[in-house]
PQR file of N, CA, C, O and H, with PARSE charges and radii, in Angstrom:
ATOM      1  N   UNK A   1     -15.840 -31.994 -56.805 -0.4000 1.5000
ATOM      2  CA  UNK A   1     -14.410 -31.958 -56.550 -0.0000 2.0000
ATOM      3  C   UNK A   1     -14.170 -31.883 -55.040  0.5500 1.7000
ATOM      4  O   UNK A   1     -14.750 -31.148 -54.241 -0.5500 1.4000
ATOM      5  N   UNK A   2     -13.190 -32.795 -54.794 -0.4000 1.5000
ATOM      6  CA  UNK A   2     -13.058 -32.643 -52.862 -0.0000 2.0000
ATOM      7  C   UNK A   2     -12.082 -31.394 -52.511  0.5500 1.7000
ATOM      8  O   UNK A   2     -11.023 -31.118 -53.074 -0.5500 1.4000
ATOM      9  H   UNK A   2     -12.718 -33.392 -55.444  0.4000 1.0000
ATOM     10  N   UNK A   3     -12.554 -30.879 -51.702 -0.4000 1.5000
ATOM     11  CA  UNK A   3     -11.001 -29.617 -51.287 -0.0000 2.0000
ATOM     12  C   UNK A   3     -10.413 -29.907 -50.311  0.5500 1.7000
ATOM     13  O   UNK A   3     -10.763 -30.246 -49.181 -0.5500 1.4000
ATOM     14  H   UNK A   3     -13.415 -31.104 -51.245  0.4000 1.0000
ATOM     15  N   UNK A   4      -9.143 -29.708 -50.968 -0.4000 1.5000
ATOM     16  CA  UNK A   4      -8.193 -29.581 -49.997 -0.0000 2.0000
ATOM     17  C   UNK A   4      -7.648 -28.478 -49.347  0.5500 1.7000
ATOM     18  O   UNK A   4      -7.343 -27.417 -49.890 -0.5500 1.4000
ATOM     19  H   UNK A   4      -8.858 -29.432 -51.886  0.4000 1.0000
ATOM     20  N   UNK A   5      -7.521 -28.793 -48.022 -0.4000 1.5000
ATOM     21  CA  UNK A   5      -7.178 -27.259 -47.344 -0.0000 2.0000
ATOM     22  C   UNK A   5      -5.648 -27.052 -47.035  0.5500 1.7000
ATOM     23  O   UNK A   5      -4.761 -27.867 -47.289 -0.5500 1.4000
ATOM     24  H   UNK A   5      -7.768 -29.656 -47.581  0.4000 1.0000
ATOM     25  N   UNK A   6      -5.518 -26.034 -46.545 -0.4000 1.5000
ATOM     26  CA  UNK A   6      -4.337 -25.287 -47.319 -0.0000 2.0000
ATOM     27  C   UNK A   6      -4.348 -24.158 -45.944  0.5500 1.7000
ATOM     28  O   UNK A   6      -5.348 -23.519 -45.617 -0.5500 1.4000
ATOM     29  H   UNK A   6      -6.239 -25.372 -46.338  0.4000 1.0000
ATOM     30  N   UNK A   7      -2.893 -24.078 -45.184 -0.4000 1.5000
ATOM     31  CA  UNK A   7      -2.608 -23.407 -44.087 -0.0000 2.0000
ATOM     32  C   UNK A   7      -1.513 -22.303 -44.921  0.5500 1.7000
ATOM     33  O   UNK A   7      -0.386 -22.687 -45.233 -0.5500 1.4000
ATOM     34  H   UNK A   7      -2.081 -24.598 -45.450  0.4000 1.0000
ATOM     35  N   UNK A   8      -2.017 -20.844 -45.245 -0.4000 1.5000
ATOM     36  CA  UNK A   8      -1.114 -20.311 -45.853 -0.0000 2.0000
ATOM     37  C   UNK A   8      -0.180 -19.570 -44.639  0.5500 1.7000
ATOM     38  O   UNK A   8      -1.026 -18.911 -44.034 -0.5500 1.4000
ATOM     39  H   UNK A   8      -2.932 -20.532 -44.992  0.4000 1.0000
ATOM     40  N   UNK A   9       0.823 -19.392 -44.127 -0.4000 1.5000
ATOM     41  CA  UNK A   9       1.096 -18.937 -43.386 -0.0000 2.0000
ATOM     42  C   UNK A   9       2.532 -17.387 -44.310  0.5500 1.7000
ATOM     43  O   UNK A   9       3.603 -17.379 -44.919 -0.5500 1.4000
ATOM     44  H   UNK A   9       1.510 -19.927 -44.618  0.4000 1.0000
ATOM     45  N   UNK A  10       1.574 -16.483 -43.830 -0.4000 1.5000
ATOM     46  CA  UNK A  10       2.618 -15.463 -44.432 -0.0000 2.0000
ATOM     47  C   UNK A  10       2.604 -14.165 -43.565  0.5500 1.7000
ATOM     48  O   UNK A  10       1.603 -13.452 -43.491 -0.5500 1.4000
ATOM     49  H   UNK A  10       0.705 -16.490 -43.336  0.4000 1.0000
ATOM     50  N   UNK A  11       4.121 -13.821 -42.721 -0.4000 1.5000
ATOM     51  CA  UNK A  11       4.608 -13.176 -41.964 -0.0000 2.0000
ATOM     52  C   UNK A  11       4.865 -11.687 -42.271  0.5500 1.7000
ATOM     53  O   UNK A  11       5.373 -10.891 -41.481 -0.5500 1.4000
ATOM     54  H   UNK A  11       4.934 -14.400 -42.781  0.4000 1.0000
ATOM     55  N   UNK A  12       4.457 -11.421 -43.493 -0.4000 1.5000
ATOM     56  CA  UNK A  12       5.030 -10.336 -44.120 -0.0000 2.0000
ATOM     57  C   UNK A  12       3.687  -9.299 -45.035  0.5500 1.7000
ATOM     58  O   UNK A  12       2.975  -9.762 -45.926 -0.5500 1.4000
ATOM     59  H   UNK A  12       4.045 -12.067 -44.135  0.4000 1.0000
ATOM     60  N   UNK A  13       3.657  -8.599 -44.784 -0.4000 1.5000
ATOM     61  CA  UNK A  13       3.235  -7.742 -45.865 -0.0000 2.0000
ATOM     62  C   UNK A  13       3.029  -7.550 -47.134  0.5500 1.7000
ATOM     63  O   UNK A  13       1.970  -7.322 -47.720 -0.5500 1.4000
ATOM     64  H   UNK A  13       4.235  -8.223 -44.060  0.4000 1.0000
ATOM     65  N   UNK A  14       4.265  -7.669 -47.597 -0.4000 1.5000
ATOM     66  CA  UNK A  14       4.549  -7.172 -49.007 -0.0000 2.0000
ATOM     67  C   UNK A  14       4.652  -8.758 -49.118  0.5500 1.7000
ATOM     68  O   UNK A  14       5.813  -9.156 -49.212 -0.5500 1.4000
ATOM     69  H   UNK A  14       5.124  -7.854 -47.121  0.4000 1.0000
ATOM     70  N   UNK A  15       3.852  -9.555 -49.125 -0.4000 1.5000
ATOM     71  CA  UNK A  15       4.025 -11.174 -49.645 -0.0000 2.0000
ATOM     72  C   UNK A  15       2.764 -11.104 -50.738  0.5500 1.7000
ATOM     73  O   UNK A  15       1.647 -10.858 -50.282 -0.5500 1.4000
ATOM     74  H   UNK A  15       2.909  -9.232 -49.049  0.4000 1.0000
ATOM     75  N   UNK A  16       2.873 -11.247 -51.713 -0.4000 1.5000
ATOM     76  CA  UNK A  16       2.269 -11.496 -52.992 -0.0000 2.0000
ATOM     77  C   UNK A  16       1.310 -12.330 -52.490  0.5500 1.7000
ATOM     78  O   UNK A  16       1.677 -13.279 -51.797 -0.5500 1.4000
ATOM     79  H   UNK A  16       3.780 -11.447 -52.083  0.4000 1.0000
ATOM     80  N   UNK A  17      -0.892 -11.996 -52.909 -0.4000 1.5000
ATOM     81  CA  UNK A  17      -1.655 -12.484 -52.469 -0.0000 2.0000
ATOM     82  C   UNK A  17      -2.153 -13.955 -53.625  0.5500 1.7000
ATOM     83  O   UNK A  17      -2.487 -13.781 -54.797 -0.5500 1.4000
ATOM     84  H   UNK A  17      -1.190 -11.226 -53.473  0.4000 1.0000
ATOM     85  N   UNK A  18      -2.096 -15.130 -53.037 -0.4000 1.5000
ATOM     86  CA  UNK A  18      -2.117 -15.947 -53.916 -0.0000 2.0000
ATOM     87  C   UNK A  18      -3.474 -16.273 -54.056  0.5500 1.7000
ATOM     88  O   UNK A  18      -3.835 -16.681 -55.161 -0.5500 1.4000
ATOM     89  H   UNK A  18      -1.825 -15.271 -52.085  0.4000 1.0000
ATOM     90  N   UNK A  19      -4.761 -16.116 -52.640 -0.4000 1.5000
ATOM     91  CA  UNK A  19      -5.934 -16.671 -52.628 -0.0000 2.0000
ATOM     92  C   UNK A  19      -6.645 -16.955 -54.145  0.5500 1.7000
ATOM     93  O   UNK A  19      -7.074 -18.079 -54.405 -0.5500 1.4000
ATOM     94  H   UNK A  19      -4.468 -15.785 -51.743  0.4000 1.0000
ATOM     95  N   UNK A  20      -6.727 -15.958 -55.026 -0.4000 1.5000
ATOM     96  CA  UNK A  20      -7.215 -16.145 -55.673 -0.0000 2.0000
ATOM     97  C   UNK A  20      -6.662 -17.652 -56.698  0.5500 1.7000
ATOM     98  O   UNK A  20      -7.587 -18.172 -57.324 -0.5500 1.4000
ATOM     99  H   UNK A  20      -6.378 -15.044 -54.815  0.4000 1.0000
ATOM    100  N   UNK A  21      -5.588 -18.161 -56.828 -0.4000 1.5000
ATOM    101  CA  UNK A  21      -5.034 -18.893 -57.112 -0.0000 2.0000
ATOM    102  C   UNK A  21      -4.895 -20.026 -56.575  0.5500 1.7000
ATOM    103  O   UNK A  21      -4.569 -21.046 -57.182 -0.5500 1.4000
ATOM    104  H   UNK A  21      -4.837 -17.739 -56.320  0.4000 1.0000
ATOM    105  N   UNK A  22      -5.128 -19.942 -55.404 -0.4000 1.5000
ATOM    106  CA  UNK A  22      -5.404 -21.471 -54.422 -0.0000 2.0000
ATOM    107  C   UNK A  22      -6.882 -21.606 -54.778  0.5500 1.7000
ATOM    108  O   UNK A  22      -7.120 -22.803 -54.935 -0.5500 1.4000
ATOM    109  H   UNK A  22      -5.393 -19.113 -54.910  0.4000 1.0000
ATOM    110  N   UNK A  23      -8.090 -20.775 -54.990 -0.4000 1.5000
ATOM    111  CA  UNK A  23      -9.297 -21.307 -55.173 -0.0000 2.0000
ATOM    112  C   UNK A  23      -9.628 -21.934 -56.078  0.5500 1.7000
ATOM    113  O   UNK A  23     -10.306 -22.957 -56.174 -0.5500 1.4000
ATOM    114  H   UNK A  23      -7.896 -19.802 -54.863  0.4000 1.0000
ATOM    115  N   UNK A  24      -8.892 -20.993 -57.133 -0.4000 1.5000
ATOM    116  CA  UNK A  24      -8.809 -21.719 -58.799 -0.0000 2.0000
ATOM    117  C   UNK A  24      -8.365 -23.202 -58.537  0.5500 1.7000
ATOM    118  O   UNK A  24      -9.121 -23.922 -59.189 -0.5500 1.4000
ATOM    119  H   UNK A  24      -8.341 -20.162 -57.055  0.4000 1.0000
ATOM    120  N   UNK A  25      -7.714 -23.730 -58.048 -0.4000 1.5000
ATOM    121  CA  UNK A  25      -6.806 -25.034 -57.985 -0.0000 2.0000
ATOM    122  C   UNK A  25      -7.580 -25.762 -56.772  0.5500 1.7000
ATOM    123  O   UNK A  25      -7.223 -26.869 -56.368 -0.5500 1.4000
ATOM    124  H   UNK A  25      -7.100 -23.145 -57.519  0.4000 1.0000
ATOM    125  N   UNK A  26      -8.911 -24.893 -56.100 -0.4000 1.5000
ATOM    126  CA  UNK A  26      -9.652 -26.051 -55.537 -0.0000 2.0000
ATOM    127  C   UNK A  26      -9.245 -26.228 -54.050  0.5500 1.7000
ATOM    128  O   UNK A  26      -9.398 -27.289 -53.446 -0.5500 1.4000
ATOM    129  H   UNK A  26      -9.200 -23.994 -56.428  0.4000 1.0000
ATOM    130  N   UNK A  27      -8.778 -25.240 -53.573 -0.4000 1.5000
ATOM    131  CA  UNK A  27      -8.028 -25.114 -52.394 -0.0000 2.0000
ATOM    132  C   UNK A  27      -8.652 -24.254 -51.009  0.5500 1.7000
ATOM    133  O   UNK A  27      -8.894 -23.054 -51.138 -0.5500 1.4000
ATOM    134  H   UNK A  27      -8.654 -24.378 -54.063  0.4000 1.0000
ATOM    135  N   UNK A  28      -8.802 -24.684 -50.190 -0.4000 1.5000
ATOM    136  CA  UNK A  28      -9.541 -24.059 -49.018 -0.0000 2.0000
ATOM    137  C   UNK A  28      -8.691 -23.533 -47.839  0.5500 1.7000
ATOM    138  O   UNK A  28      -8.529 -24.108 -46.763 -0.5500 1.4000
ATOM    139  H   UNK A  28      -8.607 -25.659 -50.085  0.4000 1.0000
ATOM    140  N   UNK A  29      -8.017 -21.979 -48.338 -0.4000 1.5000
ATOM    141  CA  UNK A  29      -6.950 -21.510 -47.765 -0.0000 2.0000
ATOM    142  C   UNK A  29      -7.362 -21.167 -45.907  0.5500 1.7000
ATOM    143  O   UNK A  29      -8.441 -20.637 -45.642 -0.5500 1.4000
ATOM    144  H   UNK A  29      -8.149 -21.512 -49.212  0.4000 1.0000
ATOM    145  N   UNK A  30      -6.773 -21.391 -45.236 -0.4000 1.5000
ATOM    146  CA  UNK A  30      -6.676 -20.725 -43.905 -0.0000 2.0000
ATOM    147  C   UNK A  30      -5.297 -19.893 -43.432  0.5500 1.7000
ATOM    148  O   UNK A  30      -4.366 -20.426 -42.828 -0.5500 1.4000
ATOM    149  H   UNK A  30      -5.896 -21.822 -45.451  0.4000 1.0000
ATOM    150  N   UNK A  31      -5.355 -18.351 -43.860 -0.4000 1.5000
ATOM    151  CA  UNK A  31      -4.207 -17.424 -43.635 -0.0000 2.0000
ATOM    152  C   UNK A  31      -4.278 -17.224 -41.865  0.5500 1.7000
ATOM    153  O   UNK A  31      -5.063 -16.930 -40.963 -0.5500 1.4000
ATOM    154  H   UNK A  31      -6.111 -17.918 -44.350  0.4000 1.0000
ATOM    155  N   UNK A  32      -2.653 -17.670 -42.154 -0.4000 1.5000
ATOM    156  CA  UNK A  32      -2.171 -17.214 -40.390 -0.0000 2.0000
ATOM    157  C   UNK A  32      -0.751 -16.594 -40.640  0.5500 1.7000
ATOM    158  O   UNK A  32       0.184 -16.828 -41.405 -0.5500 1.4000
ATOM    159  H   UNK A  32      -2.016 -17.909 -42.887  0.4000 1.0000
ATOM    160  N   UNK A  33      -1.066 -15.550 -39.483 -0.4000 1.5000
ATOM    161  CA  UNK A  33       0.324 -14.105 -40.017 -0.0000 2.0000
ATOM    162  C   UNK A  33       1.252 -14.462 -38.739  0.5500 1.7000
ATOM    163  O   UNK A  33       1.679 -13.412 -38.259 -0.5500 1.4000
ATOM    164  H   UNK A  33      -1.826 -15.359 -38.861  0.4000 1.0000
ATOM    165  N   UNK A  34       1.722 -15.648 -38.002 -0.4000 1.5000
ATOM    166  CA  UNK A  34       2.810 -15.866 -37.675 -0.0000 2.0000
ATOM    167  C   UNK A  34       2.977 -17.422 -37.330  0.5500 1.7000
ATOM    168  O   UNK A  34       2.091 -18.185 -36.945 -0.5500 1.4000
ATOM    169  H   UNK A  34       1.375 -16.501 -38.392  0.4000 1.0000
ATOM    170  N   UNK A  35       4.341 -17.709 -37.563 -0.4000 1.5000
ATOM    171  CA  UNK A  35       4.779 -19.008 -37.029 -0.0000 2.0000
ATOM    172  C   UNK A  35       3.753 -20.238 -35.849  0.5500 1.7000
ATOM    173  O   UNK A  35       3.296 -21.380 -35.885 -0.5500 1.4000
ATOM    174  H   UNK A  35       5.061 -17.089 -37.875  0.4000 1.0000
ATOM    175  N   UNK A  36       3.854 -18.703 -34.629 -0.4000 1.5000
ATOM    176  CA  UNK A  36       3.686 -19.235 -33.639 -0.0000 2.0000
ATOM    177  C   UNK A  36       2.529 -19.535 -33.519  0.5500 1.7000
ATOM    178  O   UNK A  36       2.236 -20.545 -32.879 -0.5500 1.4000
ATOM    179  H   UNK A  36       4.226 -17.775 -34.600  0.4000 1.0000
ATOM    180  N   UNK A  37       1.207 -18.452 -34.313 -0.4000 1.5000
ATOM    181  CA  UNK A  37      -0.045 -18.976 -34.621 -0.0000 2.0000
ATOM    182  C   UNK A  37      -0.481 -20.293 -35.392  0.5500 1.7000
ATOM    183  O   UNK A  37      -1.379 -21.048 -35.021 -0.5500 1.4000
ATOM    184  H   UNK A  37       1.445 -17.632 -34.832  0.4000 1.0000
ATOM    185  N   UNK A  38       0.445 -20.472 -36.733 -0.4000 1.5000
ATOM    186  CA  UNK A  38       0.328 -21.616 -37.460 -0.0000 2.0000
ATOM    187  C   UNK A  38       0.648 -22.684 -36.811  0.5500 1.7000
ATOM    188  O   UNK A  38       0.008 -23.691 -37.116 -0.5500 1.4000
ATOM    189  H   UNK A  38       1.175 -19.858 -37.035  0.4000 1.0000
ATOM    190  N   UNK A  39       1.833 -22.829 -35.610 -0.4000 1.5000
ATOM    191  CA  UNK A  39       1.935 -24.382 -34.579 -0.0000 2.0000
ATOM    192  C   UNK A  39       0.755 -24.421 -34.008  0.5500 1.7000
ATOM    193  O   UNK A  39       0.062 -25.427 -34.157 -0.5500 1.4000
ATOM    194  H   UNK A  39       2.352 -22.011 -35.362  0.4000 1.0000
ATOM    195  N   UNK A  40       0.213 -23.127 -33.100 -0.4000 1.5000
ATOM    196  CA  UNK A  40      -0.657 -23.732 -32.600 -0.0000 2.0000
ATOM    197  C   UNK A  40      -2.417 -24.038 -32.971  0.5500 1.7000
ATOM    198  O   UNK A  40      -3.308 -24.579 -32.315 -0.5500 1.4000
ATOM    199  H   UNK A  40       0.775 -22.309 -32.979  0.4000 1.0000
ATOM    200  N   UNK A  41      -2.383 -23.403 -34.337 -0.4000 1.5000
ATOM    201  CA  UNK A  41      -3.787 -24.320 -35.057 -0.0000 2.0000
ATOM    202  C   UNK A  41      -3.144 -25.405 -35.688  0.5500 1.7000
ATOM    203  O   UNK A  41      -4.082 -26.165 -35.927 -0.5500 1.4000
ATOM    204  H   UNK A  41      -1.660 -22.963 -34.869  0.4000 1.0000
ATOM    205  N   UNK A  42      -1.734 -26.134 -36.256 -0.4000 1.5000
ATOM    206  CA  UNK A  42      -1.771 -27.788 -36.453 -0.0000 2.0000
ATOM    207  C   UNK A  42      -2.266 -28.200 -34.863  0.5500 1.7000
ATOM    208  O   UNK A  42      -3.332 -28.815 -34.812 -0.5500 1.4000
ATOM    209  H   UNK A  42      -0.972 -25.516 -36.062  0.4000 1.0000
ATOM    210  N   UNK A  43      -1.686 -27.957 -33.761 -0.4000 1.5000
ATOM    211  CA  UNK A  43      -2.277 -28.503 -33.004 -0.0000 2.0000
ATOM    212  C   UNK A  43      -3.603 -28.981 -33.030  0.5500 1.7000
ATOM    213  O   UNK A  43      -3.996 -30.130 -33.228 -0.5500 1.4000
ATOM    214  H   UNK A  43      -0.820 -27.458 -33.802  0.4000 1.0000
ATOM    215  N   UNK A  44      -4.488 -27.557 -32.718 -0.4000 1.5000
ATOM    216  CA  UNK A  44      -5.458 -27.946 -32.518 -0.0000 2.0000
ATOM    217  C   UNK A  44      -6.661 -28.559 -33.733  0.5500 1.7000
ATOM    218  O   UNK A  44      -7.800 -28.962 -33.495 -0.5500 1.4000
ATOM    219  H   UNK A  44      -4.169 -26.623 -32.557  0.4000 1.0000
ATOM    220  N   UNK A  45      -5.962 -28.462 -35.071 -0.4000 1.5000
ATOM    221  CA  UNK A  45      -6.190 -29.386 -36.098 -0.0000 2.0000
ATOM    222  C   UNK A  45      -6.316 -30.944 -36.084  0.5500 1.7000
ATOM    223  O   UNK A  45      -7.238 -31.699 -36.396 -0.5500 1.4000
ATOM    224  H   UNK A  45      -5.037 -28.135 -35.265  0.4000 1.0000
ATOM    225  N   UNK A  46      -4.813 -31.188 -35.521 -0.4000 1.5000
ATOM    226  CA  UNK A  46      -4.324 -32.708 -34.973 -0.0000 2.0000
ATOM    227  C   UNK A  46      -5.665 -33.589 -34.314  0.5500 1.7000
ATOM    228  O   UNK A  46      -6.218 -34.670 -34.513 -0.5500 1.4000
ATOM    229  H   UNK A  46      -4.065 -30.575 -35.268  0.4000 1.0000
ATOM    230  N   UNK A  47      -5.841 -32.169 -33.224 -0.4000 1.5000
ATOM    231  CA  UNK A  47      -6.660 -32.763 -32.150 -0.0000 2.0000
ATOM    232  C   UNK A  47      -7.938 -33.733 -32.918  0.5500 1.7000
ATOM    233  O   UNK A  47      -8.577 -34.652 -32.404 -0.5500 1.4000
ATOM    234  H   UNK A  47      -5.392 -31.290 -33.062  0.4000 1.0000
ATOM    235  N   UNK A  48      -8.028 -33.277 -34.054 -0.4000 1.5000
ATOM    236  CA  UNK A  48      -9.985 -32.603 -34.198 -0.0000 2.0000
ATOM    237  C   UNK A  48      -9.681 -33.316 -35.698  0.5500 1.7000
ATOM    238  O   UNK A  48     -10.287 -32.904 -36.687 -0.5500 1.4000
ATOM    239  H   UNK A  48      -7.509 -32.531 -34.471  0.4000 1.0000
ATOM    240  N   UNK A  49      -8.603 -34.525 -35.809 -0.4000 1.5000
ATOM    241  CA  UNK A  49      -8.576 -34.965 -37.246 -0.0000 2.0000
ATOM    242  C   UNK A  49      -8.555 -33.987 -38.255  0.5500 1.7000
ATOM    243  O   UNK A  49      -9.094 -34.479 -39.246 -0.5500 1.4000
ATOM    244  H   UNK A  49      -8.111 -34.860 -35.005  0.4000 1.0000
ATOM    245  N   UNK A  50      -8.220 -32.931 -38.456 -0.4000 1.5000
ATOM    246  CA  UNK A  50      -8.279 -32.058 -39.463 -0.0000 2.0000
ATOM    247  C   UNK A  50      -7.143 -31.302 -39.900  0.5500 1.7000
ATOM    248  O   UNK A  50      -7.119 -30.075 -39.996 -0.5500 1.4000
ATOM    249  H   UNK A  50      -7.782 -32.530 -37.651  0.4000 1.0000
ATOM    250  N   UNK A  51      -5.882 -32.353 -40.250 -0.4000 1.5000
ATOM    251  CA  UNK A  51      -4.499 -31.410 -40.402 -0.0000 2.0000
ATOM    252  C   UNK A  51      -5.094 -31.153 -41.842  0.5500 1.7000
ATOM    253  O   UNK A  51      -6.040 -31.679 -42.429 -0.5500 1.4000
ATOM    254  H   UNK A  51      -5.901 -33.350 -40.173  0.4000 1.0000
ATOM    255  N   UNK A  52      -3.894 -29.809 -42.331 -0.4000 1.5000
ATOM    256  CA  UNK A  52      -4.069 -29.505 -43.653 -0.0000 2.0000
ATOM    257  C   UNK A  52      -3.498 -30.280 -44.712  0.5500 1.7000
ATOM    258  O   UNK A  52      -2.516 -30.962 -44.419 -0.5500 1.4000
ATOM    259  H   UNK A  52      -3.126 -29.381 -41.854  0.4000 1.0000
ATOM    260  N   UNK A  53      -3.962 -30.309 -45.987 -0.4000 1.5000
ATOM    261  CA  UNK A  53      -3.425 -31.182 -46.822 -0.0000 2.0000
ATOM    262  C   UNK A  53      -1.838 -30.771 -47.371  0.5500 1.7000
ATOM    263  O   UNK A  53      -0.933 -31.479 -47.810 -0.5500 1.4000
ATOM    264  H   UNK A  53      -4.760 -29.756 -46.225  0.4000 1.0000
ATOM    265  N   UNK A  54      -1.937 -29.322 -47.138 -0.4000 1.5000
ATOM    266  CA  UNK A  54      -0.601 -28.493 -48.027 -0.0000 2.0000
ATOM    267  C   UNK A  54      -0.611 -27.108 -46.905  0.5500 1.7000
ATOM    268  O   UNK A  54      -1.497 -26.386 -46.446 -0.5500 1.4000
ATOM    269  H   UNK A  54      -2.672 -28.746 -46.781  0.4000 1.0000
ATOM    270  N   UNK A  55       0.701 -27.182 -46.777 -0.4000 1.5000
ATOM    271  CA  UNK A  55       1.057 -25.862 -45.796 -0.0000 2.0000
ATOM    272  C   UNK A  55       2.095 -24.894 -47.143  0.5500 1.7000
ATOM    273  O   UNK A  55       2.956 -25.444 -47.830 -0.5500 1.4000
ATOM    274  H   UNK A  55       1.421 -27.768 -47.150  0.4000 1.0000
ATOM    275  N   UNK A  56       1.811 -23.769 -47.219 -0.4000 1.5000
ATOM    276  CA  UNK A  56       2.811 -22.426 -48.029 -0.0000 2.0000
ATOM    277  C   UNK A  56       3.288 -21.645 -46.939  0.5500 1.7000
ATOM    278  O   UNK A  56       2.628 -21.299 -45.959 -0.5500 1.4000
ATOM    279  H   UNK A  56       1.112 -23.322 -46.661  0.4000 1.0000
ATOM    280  N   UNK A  57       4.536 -21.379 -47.190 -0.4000 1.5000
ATOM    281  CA  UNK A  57       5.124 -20.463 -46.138 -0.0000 2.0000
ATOM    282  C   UNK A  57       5.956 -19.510 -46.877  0.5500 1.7000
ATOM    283  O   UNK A  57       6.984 -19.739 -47.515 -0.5500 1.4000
ATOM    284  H   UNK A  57       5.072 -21.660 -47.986  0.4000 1.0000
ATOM    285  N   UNK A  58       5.260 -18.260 -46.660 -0.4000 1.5000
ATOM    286  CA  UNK A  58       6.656 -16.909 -47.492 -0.0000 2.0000
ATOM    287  C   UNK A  58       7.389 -16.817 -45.692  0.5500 1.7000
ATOM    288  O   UNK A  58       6.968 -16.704 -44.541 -0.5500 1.4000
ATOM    289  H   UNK A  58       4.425 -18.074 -46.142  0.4000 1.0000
ATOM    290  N   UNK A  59       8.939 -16.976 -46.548 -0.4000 1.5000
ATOM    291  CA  UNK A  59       9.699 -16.479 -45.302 -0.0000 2.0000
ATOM    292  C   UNK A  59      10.871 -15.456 -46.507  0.5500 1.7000
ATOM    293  O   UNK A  59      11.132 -15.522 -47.708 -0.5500 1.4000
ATOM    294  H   UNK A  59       9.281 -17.068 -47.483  0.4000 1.0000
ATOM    295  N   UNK A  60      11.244 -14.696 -45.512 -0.4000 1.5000
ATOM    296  CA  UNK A  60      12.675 -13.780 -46.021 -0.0000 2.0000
ATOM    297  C   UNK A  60      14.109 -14.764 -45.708  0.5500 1.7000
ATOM    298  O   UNK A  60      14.077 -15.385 -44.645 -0.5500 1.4000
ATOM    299  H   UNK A  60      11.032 -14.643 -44.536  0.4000 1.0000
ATOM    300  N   UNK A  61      15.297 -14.921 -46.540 -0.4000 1.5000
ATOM    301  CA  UNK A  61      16.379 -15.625 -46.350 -0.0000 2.0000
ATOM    302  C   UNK A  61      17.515 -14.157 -47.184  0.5500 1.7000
ATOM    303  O   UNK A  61      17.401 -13.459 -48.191 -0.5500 1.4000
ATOM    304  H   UNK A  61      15.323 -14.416 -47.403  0.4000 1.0000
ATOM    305  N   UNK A  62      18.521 -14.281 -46.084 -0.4000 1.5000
ATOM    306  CA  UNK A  62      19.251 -13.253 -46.522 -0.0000 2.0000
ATOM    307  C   UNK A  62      20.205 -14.177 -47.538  0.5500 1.7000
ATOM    308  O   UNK A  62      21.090 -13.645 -48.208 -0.5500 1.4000
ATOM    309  H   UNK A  62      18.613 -14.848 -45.266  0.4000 1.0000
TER
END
């Protein structure tokens, strides 16, 4: 099976842990705990041919 990777980006704490659920489904998670970290690994992803296949983002909306 090929994996696809997977930029989970979650800012929060109390954000419900899915890993176990992205592996099941074959998924090769890379957790980053802010915005500004997740721009700058697409960058350096971009660079290096290696964007992710699927980005998840927990955000809060009032």
């Amino acid at each position: 099976m090929l994996t696809k990777n997977l930029f989970s980006i979650i800012e929060s704490p109390t954000h419900s842990n899915y890993t176990k659920l992205y592996n099941t489904r074959g998924f090769s998670e890379i957790k980053l705990h802010s915005m500004r970290k997740a721009i700058a690994e697409l960058k350096q992803a971009a660079l290096k041919k290696q964007t992710p296949d699927f980005i998840a983002v927990e955000f809060f909306s009032d």
